[in-house]
C-alpha positions as CSV (number, residue, x, y, z in Angstrom):
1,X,40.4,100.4,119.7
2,X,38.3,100.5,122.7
3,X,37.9,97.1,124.7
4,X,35.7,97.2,127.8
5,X,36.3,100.5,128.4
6,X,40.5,100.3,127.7
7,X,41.7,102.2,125.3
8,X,44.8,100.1,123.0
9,X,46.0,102.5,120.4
10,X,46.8,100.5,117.4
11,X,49.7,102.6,116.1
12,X,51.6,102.0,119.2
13,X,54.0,98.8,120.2
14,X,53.6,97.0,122.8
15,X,55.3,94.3,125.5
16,X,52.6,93.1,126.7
17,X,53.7,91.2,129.1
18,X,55.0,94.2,130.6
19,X,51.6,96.1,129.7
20,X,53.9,99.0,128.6
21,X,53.3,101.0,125.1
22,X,56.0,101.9,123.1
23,X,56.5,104.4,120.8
24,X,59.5,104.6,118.4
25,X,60.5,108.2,117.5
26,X,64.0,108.1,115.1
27,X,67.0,106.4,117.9
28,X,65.0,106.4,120.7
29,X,61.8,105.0,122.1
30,X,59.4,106.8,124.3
31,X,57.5,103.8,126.7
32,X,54.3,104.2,129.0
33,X,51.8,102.0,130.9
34,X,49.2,101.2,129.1
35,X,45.3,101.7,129.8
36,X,44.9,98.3,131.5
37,X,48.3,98.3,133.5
38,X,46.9,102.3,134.7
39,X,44.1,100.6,135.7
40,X,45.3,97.5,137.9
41,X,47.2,100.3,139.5
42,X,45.0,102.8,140.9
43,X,45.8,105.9,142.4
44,X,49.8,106.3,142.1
45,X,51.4,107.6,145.3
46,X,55.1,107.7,143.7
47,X,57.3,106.6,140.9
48,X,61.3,106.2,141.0
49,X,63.5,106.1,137.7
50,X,66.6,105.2,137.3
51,X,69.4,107.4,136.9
52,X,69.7,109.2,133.6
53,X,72.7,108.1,131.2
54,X,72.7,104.8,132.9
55,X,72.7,101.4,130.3
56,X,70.1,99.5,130.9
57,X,68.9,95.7,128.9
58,X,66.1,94.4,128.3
59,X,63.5,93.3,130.7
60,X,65.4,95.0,133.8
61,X,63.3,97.7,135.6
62,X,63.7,101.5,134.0
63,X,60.9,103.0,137.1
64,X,59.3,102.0,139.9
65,X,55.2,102.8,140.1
66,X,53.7,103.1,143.6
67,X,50.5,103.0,144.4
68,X,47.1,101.9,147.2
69,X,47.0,98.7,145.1
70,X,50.3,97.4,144.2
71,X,54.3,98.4,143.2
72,X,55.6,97.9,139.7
73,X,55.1,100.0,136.7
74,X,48.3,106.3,127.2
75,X,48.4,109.8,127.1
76,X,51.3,110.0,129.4
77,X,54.3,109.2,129.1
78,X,57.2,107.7,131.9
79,X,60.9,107.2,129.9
80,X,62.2,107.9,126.5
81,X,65.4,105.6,125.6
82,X,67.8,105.4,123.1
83,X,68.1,101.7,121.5
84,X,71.1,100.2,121.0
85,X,70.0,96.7,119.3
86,X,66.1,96.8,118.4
87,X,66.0,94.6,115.6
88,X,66.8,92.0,118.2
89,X,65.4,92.8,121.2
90,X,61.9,93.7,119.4
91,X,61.0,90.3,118.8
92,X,58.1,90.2,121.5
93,X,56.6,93.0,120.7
94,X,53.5,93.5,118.4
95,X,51.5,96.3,116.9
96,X,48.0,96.8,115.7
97,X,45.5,94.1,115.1
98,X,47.6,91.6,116.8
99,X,48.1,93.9,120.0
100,X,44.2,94.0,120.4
101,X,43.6,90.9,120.2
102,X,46.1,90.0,122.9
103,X,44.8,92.7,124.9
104,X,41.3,91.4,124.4
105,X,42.7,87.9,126.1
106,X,44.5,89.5,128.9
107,X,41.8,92.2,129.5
108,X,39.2,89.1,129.9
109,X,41.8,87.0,131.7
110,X,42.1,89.3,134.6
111,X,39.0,90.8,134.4
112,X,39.9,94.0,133.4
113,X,37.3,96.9,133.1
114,X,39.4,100.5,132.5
115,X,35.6,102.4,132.8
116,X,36.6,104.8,135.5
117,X,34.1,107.5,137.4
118,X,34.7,111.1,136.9
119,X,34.7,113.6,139.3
């Protein structure tokens, strides 16, 4: 689906809160920023992750994103994790139709437009 120029895959999960994708691949989960979140963030100067092997829970911060605009975190990816309790963690997240219609509130919220120049 593509929502003033963002693009919000259906068959992904998302936190959106977090505006990170999720894709769920057997035991482990690969994760991304999403369109909008790439967008808010411009240009990225850097990005930190956290030591391989290491736990980590929910909510606490797997990479740090640098960029001109701001620090913080679709066809790139940033971790893959294993999950050790997803039938209870995963209650936040949604999928599909729901997903875009959350995104369409946030994207309008913050006035979001992902339409980007080419060079």
């Amino acid at each position: 689906m593509i929502y003033y120029a963002c693009d919000i895959p259906e068959d992904l999960t998302y936190d959106v809160e977090r505006d990170v994708w999720i894709r769920f691949e057997g035991d482990t989960a690969v994760l991304g920023m999403t369109d909008i979140a790439q967008t808010r963030c411009g240009k990225i100067t850097a990005i930190s992750f956290r030591d391989i092997g290491k736990k980590v829970v929910q909510g606490k911060v797997l990479a740090t994103v640098e960029s001109a605009k701001w620090v913080g975190y679709t066809k790139g990816w940033l971790l893959r994790v294993r999950h050790t309790s997803l039938e209870t963690e995963r209650a936040h997240l949604v999928t599909g139709e729901a997903a875009v219609e959350k995104y369409k509130a946030r994207i309008q919220e913050l006035k979001i437009n992902c339409l980007r120049c080419i060079e």
